[in-house]
N, C-alpha and C positions, 0 to 999 in steps of 0.2 A: 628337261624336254620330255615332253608327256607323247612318251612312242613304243611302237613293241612292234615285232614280229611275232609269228606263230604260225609254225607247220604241222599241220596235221594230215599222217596218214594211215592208212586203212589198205584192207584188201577191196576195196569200194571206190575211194576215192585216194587223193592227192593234192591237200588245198594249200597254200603260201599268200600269206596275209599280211600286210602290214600296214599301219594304221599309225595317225598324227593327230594327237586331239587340237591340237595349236595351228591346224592347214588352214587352207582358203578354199578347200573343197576341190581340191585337184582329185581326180581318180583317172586307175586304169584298172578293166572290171573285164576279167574272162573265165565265163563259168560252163562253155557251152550251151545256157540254157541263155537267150536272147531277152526274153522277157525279163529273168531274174537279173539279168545286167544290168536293163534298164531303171530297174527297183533300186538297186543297188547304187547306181549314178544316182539320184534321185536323194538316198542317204545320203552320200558326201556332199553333194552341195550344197543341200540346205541344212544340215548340222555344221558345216566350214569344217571336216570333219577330212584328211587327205587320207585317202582310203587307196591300196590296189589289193589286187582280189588274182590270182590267177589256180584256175580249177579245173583237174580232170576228175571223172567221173563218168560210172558203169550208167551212160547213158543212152545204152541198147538193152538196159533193161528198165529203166523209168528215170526219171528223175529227181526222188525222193531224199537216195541217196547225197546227191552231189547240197542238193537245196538245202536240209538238216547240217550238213557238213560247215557246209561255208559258215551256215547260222553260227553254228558252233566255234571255229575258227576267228571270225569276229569279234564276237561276244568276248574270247578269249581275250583278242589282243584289246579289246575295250578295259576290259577288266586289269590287263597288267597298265597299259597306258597309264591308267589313273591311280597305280601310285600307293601312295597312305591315306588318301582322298581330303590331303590336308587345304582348306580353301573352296573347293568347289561350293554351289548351291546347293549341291545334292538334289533337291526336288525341280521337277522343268513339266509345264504343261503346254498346250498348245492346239489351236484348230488348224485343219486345213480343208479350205475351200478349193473344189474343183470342178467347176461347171455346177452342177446339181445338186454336185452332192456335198456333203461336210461332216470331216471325220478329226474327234477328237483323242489325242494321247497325252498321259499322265503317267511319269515316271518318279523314281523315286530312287535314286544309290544307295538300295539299305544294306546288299549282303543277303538282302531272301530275295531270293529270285521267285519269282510268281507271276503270271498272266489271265489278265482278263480278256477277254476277244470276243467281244458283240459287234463280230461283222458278220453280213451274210451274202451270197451271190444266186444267183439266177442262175447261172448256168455252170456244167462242172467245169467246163476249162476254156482259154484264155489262151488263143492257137492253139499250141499241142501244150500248155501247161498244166497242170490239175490245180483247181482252184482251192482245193482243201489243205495243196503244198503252201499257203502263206498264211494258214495258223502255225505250221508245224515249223516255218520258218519264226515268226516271231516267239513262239514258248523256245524255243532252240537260244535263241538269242538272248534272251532274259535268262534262262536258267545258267548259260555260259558267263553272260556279264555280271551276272547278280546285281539284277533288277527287279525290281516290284513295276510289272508295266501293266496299265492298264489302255486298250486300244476300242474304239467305238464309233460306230460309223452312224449316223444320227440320221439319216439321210441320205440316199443317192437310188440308181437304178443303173448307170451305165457300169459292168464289172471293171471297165479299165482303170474309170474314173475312184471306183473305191481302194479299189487297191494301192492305185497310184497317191492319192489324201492320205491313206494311212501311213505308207512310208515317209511319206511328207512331213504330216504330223511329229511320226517317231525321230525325224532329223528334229524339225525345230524345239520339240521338248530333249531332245537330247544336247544338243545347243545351250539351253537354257541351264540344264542341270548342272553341266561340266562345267560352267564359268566360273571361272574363280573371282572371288569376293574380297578384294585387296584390304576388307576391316576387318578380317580373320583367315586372313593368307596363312596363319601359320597355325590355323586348328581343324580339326577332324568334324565334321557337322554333326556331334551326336552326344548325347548327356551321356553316351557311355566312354566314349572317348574311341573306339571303333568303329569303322566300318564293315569290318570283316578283311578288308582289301584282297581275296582273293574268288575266282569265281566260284560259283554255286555254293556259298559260305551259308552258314545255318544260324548267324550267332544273332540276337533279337537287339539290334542294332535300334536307336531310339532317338 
C-alpha cells in the first residue's frame, strides 16, 4: 500500500499529513488559509490522490509560513508513499484548461527536485492571499518530493483561473507519473537502477 503519514513541526507551524497514492481522491484539507484549501482539494481529486491536510500556523503574522510548510509536508509524505519507485511511469505531463486560460505541467520522479515556473499574475493577491505564495508553494513541494517539475501557464488573464490550471495540471501529471506499469511492476524506471527514493536526493538518477 503506497501511504505515509508525516508531521511536521516548527515554532511556526503544526502540519499532520497523510496521503494515499492508491485513493479515489477523497480529502479532508484544513489549513486556515481558505484558498490554499481549495488548491489543495483540487490536488486530490484530480491526481485520485486521498490527501488530508490538517494545519496550524502563525497566521497573525502572514501566511508564508503555514503555505511553505504544508508544501513541505506533502512533498514528504509523496515521497515516502512511493516506496523504491519500483513500476511507476515516472514521467506524467499534462494540460489544463480553464476558461481562458491553459496551463501546462511536466514532472518527472528523478530524485532532483527542481522547478520551473513560467506563471505570472496581475495582481499581488487573491482575497487576502499573496500571489507570490504559490511559486513558493510549488518549489517547496518538488524540493520535498524530489521532483524535476516543470509548471507554465501558456495563457490566461483571470488569477483565479491560473492558479486553479496549474494545480490541476500538477494533479493530473502527477497521476500520470505514479501509475504503475504491470510490464515492469517489479523494476525502478532508471538505467541506474535508482531513484534516489528519498526526498530532496541529489543522485543523477537516468
Amino acid at each position: 500500500m503506497r501511504r505515509a503519514t508525516v508531521r511536521r513541526e516548527t515554532t511556526e507551524t503544526q502540519i499532520a499529513v497523510t496521503l494515499d497514492l492508491d485513493g479515489t481522491g477523497i480529502y479532508r484539507i484544513s489549513t486556515g488559509i481558505g484558498f490554499l484549501d481549495h488548491m489543495l482539494e483540487q490536488l486530490s481529486r484530480h491526481a485520485l490522490i486521498d490527501l488530508t491536510v490538517e494545519a496550524k500556523g502563525d497566521l497573525h503574522i502572514d501566511q508564508h509560513h503555514t503555505t511553505e510548510d504544508s508544501a513541505l509536508a506533502i512533498g514528504e509524505a509523496f515521497s515516502k508513499a512511493l516506496g523504491d519507485r519500483k513500476g511507476i511511469q515516472r514521467f506524467g505531463s499534462a494540460y489544463a484548461p480553464m476558461d481562458e486560460t491553459l496551463t501546462r505541467a511536466a514532472i518527472d520522479i528523478s530524485g532532483r527536485p527542481y522547478l520551473v515556473f513560467r506563471t505570472a499574475f496581475s495582481q499581488s493577491k487573491l482575497g487576502d492571499f499573496d500571489t507570490e505564495l504559490f511559486e513558493h508553494w510549488f518549489h517547496s513541494f518538488a524540493q520535498a518530493a524530489g521532483i524535476t517539475l516543470h509548471v507554465e501557464t501558456l495563457y490566461g488573464r483571470n488569477n483565479h483561473h491560473i492558479v486553479e490550471s496549474a494545480f490541476k495540471a500538477l494533479a493530473r501529471a502527477l497521476r500520470a507519473a505514479i501509475e504503475v506499469d504491470p510490464r515492469k511492476a517489479d523494476q525502478v524506471p532508471s538505467t541506474k537502477g535508482t531513484l534516489g527514493g528519498s526526498a530532496g536526493g541529489s543522485g543523477d538518477a537516468q
